[in-house]
C-alpha positions in Angstrom: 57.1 62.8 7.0 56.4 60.7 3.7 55.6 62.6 0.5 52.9 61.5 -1.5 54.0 60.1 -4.7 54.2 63.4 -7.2 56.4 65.7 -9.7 57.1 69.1 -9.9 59.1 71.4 -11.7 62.2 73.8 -10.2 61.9 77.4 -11.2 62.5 80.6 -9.0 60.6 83.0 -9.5 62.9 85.8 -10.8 63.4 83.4 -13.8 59.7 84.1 -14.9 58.6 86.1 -17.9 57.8 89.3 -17.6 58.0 93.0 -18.7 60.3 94.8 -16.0 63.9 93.2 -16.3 63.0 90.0 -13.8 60.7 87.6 -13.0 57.8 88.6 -10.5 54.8 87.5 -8.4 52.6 89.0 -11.4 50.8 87.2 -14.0 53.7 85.1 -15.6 53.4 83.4 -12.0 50.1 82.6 -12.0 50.1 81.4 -15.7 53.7 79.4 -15.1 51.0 77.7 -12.4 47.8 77.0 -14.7 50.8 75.7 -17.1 52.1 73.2 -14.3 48.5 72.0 -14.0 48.5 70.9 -17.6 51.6 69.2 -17.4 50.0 67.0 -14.7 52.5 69.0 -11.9 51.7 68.9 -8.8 54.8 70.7 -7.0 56.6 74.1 -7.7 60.1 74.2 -6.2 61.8 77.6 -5.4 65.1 79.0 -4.0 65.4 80.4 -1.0 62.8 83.6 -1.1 64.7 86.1 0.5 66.5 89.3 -0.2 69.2 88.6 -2.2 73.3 88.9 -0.9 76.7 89.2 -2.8 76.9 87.9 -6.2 73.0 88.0 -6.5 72.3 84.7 -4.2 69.5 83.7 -2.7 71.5 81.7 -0.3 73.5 85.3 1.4 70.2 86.9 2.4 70.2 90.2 4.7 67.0 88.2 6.6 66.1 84.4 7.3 62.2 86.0 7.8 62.3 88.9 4.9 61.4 88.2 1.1 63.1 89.3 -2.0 61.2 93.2 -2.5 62.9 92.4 -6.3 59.9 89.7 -6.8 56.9 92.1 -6.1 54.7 92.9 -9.1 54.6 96.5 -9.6 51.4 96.3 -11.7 49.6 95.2 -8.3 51.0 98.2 -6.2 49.4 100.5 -9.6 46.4 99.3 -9.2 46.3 100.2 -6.1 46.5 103.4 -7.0 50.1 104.0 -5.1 52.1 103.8 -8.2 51.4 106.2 -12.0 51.8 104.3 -15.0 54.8 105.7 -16.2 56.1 104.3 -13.5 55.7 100.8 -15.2 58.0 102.0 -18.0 61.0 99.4 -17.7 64.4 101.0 -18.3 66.8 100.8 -21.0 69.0 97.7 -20.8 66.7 95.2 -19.5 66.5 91.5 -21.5 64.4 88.6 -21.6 67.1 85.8 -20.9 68.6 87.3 -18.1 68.4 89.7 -15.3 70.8 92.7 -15.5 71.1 93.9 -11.8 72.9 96.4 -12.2 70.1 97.8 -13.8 66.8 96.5 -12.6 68.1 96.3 -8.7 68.2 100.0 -8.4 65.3 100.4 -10.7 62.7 98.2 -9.0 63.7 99.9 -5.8 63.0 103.1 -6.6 59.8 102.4 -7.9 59.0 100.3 -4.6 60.1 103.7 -3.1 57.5 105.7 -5.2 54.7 102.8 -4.1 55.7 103.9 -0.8 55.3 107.3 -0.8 51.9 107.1 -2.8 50.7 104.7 0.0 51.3 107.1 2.5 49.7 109.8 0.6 46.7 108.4 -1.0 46.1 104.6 0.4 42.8 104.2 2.0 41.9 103.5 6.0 41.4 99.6 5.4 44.9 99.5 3.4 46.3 101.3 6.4 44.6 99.4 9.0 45.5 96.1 7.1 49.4 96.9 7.1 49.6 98.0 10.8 47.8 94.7 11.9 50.4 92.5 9.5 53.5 94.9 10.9 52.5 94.2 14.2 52.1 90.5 13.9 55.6 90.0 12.6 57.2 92.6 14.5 59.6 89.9 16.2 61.4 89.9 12.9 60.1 92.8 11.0 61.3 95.6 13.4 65.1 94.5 13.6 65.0 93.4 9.6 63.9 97.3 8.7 66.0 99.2 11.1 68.8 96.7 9.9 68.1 98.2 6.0 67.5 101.5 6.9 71.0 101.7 8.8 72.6 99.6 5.8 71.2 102.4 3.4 72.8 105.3 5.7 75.8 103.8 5.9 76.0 101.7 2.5 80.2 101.0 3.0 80.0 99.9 6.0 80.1 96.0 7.8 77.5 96.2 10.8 80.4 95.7 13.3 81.9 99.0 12.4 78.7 101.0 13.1 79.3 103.1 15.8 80.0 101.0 18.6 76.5 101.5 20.7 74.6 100.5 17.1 76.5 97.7 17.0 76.3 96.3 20.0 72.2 97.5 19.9 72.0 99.6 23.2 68.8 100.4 23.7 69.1 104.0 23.4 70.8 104.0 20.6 68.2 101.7 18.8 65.5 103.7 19.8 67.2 107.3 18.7 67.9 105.4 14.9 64.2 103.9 14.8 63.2 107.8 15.4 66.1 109.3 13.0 64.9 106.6 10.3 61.7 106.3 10.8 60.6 107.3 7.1 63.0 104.2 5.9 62.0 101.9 8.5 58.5 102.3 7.3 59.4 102.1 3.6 61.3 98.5 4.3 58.4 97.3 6.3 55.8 98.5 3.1 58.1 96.0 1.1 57.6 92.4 3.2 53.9 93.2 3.6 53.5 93.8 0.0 55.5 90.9 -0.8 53.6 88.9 1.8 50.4 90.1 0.5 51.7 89.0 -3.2 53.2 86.0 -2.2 50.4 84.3 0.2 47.9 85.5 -3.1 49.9 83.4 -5.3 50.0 80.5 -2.7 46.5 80.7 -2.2 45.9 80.5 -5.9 48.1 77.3 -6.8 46.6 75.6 -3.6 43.5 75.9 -5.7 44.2 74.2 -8.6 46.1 71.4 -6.6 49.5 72.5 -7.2 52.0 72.9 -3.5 55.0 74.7 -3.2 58.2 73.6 -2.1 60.8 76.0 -0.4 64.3 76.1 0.4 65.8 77.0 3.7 69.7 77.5 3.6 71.3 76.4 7.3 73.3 78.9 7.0 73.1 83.2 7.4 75.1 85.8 5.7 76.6 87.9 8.7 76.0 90.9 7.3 72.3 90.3 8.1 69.7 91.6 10.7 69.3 88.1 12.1 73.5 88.0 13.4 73.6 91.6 14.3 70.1 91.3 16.3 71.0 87.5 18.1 74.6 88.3 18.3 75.2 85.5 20.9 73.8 82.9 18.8 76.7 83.3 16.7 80.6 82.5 16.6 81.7 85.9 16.8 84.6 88.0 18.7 84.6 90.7 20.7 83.8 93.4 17.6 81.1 91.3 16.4 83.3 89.6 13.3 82.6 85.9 12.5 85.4 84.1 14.4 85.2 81.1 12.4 83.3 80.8 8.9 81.5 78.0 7.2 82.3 76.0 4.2 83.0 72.3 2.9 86.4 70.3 2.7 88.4 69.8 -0.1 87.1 66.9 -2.0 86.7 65.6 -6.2 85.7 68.6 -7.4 87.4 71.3 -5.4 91.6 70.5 -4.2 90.8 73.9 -1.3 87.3 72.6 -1.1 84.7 75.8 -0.3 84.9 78.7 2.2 81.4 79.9 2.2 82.0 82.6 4.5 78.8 82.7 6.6 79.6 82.6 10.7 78.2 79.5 12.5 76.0 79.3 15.2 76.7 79.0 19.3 74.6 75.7 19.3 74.4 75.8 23.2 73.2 79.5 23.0 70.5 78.2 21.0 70.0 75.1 23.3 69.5 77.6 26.1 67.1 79.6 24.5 65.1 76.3 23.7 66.2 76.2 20.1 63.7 79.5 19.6 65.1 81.0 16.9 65.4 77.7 14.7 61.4 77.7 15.8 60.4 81.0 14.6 62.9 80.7 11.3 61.2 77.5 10.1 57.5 78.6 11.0 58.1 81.3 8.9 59.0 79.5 6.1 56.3 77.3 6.7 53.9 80.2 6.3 55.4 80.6 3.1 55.4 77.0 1.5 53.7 73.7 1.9 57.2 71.4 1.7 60.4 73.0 2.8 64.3 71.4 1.7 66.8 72.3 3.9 70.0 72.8 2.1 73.1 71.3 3.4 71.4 68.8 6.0 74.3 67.3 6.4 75.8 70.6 8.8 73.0 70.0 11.5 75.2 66.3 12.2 78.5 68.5 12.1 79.8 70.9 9.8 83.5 72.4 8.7 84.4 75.3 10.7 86.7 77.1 9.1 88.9 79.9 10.9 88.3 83.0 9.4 91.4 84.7 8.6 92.0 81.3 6.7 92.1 82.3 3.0 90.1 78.6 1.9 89.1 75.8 3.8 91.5 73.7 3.4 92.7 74.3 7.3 88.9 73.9 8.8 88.2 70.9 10.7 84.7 68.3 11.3 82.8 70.0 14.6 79.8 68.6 15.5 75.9 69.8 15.4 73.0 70.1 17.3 72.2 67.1 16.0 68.5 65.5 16.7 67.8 68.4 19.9 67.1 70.5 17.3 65.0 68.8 15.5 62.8 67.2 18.4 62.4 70.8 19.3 60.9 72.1 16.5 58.6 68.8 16.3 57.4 69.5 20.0 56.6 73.2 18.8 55.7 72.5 15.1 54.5 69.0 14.9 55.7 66.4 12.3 56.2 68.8 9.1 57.6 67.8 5.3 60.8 68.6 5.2 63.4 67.1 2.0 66.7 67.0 3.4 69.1 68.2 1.1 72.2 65.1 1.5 74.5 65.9 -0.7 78.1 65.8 -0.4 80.5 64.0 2.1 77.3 62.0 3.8 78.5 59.8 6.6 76.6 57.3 8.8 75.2 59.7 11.6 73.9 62.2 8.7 71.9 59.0 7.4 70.8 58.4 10.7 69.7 61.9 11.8 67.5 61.9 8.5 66.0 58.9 9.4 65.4 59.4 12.6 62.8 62.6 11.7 61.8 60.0 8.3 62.7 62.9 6.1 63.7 62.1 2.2 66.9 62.7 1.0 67.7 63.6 -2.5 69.2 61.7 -5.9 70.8 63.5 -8.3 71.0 61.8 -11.8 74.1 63.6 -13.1 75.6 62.3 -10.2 74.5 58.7 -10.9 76.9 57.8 -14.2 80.3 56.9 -14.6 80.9 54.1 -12.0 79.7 50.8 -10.3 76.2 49.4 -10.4 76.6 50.3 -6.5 76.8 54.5 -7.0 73.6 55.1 -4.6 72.3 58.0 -7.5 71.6 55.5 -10.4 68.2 54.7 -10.3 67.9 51.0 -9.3 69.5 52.3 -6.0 67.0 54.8 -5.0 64.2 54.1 -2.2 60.7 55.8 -1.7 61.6 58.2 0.7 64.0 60.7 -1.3 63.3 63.0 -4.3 64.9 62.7 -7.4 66.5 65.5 -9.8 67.8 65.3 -13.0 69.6 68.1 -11.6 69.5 71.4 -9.0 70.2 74.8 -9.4 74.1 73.8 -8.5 74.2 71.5 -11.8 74.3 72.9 -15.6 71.2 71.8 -17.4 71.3 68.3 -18.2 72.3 68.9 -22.4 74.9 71.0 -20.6 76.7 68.7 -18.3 75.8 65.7 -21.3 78.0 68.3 -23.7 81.0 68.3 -21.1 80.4 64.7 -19.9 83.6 62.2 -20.4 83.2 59.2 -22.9 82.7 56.9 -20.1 80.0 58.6 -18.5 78.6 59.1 -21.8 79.1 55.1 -22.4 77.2 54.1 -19.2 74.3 56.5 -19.8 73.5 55.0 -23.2 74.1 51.6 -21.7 71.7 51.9 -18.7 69.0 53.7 -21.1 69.3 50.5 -23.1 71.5 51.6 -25.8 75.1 50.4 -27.3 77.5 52.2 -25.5 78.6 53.6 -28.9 75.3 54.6 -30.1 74.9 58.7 -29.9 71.6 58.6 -31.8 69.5 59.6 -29.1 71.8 61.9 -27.4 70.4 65.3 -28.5 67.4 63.7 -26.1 69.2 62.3 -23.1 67.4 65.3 -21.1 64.1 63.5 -21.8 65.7 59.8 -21.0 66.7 61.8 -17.6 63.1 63.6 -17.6 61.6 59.6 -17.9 64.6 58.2 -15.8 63.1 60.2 -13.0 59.9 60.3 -13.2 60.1 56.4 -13.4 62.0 56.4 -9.9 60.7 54.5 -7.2 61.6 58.0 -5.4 57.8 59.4 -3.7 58.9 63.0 -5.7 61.0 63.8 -8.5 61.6 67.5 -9.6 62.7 68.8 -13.0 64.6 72.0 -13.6 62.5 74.2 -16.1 65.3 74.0 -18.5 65.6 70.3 -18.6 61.7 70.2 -19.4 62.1 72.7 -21.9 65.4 71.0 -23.3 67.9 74.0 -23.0 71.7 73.5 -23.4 75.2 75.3 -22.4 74.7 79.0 -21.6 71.3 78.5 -19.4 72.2 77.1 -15.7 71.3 79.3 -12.7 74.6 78.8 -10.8 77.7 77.7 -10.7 79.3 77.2 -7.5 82.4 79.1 -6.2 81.5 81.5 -9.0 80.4 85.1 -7.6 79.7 86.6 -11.0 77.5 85.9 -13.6 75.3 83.8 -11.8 71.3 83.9 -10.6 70.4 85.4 -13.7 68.7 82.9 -16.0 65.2 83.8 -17.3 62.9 81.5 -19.6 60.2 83.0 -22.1 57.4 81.6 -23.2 58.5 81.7 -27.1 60.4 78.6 -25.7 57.6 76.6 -24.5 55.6 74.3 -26.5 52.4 72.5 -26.2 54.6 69.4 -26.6 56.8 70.2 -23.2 53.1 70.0 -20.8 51.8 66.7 -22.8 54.9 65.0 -22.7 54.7 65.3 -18.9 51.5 64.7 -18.5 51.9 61.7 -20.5 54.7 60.4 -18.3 53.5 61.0 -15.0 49.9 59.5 -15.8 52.4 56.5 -16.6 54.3 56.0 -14.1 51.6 57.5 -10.9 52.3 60.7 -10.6 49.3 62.3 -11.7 
């Protein structure tokens, strides 16, 4: 589906301002919103909302349905009346560049926990009647997600395959006898989503009135250790036990000599095939609910992915098998309609990933750190791009743009300067090249062209989000709003009245 012609900005959430260790679905949300507006924004991109996995990523949730119960504003639940103010006292150790989860992890969940048991004990009937309609309504996910956590929380050491063995394998009886054993913790983790729903679709609400959509991101892949492989176990490569048989990942290439073993197990496409693609169905109507344009990270695994066996220690010995390919996707148009979708093509793209994206007419994406340092011909630079993709400066997988400029080799350097209409030896400007970038991609032919906070707000080494194949240190980054300047909305504004994107 064609995007109208507009620019955003990438921020998750948990890099908002705010007072209690992390960013929030509190005010600092709805302010970074009316700030957007008078930058002449019309798009706020997110990671992946979920529950976070190892290392802190959004991308190794516990649930493909469940959000993050880190991003829900306490102050709400206190005015409510379910939490005391002194609850609202953030603990010793917290920092306003980045989040300490050590700290504020444990912290924010045991005050979610204290929400919980004041909504039992003091929440009035419409409250009560408003949560049991909303558990009820997504009880195809919601059910198996909380049982899931409440098990994980009894048995905090353990993988779900060495549960005992009728957990694990979800007989009936056994399911039923842990919903009844748990059923204080069940309800707690099921108080969570509907207060972060409840937050969330507020927040959604509120930026749809002032003209301002989000765009999500949907990761192809599951962690294992999640309720959605131990509830659909035969949608999954597993063995016998229930343990990934073969993992996923990407081949060596430039930037990696073992290339990448992600780690998360890969789907039995013909299991999902049989079952009508359901599960894809449900997984992207619920994100849907949750955001008006949805990227789909690594696009390029639904034309075939690296399967990786998973006693191999990288993925060096995987090999190319193929995906479901356009089934799935005619599927979920019969049962969805035509929806905007930004396919994320990055990587080793060959011809039938092209033509799968084309086929559904679904942008890809540019990336201008990727563009510099070759031939005229390097599809990223600029001149190359065409209407239907969206254009970065870079994603949360780059450094910020004065970062990878810092680090960048003299030839790179050399062509950027040339293609901005400098001498190749001229570094005046280059404390700016994040703006040339900024105006680079807002001047792309590309429909939509997104802008990592810290490139707008012209941060250097020290302030990226991830690093990939890194498992510490990462997800962490927080802005404040010390750092932003009336100049960083006008300059937008400015630009995208000039080139149409206003």
């Amino acid at each position: 589906m064609r995007l109208p012609r507009a620019s955003g900005v990438l921020l998750h959430p948990t890099s908002l301002p705010g007072p209690h260790g992390s960013g929030d679905l509190g005010p600092a949300a709805y302010h970074f919103v009316d700030w957007l507006v008078s930058a002449g924004q019309r798009l706020w991109q997110v990671l992946p909302l979920g529950c976070i996995g190892p290392g802190h990523s959004p991308y190794m949730s516990a649930s493909a349905f469940a959000g993050n119960p880190l991003l829900i504003d306490l102050e709400e639940l206190r005015r409510h009346g379910w939490l005391s103010e002194d609850a609202l006292a953030a603990p010793a150790g917290c920092r306003d560049d980045r989040i300490d989860y050590a700290v504020v992890g444990p912290w924010r969940m045991a005050q979610l926990a204290r929400a919980h048991a004041g909504f039992e004990a003091r929440a009035g009937a419409h409250d009560r009647e408003a949560f049991a309609a909303w558990r009820q309504q997504q009880a195809h996910w919601l059910e198996d997600f909380a049982l899931f956590m409440a098990l994980v929380d009894a048995r905090p050491m353990l993988a779900w395959a060495d549960w005992p063995a009728p957990l694990a394998r979800r007989e009936p009886a056994a399911l039923r006898e842990a919903a009844r054993e748990h059923r204080h913790r069940v309800a707690f983790w099921a108080f969570t989503q509907w207060c972060f729903d409840r937050q969330w679709a507020a927040l959604r609400a509120y930026a749809a009135q002032r003209g301002v959509r989000l765009v999500g991101d949907m990761p192809i892949f599951v962690a294992w250790h999640s309720a959605d492989v131990w509830a659909h176990q035969p949608l999954f490569d597993l063995d016998a036990r229930g343990w990934p048989r073969v993992v996923a990942g990407v081949p060596p290439d430039f930037f990696s000599e073992t290339g990448q073993r992600w780690g998360n197990p890969l789907y039995r496409w013909p299991a999902h095939a049989a079952q009508g693609h359901a599960w894809w169905i449900a997984r992207v109507r619920r994100c849907f609910a949750q955001a008006d344009i949805v990227r789909i990270d690594h696009f390029r695994g639904f034309a075939a992915h690296w399967e990786i066996p998973a006693d191999a220690p990288t993925a060096v010995a995987g090999r190319w098998m193929p995906g479901p390919g356009a089934a799935l996707f005619d599927a979920i148009r019969e049962a969805l309609g035509p929806l905007p979708v930004i396919a994320e093509d990055l990587g080793v793209i060959t011809d039938d990933v092209v033509a799968l994206r084309q086929r559904f007419a679904l942008p890809g994406m540019r990336i201008l750190q990727f563009a510099f340092g070759g031939d005229a011909a390097n599809a990223y630079l600029p001149h190359n791009h065409a209407p239907d993709s969206v254009v970065y400066t870079g994603t949360h997988d780059n450094d910020t743009t004065l970062g990878w400029w810092a680090g960048a080799a003299e030839p790179v350097r050399r062509h950027v300067r040339q293609y901005l209409g400098r001498a190749a030896d001229d570094s005046a400007g280059d404390a700016h090249v994040h703006l040339e970038l900024i105006r680079l991609a807002l001047a792309s032919v590309a429909d939509t062209a997104i802008l990592p906070m810290q490139d707008v707000l012209g941060l250097g080494v020290g302030h990226r989000m991830n690093t990939p194949g890194e498992s510490q240190g990462c997800w962490a980054w927080r802005f404040s709003w010390a750092q932003v300047h009336e100049g960083h909305a006008r300059r937008l504004r400015e630009m995208v009245s000039l080139y149409g994107r206003g």
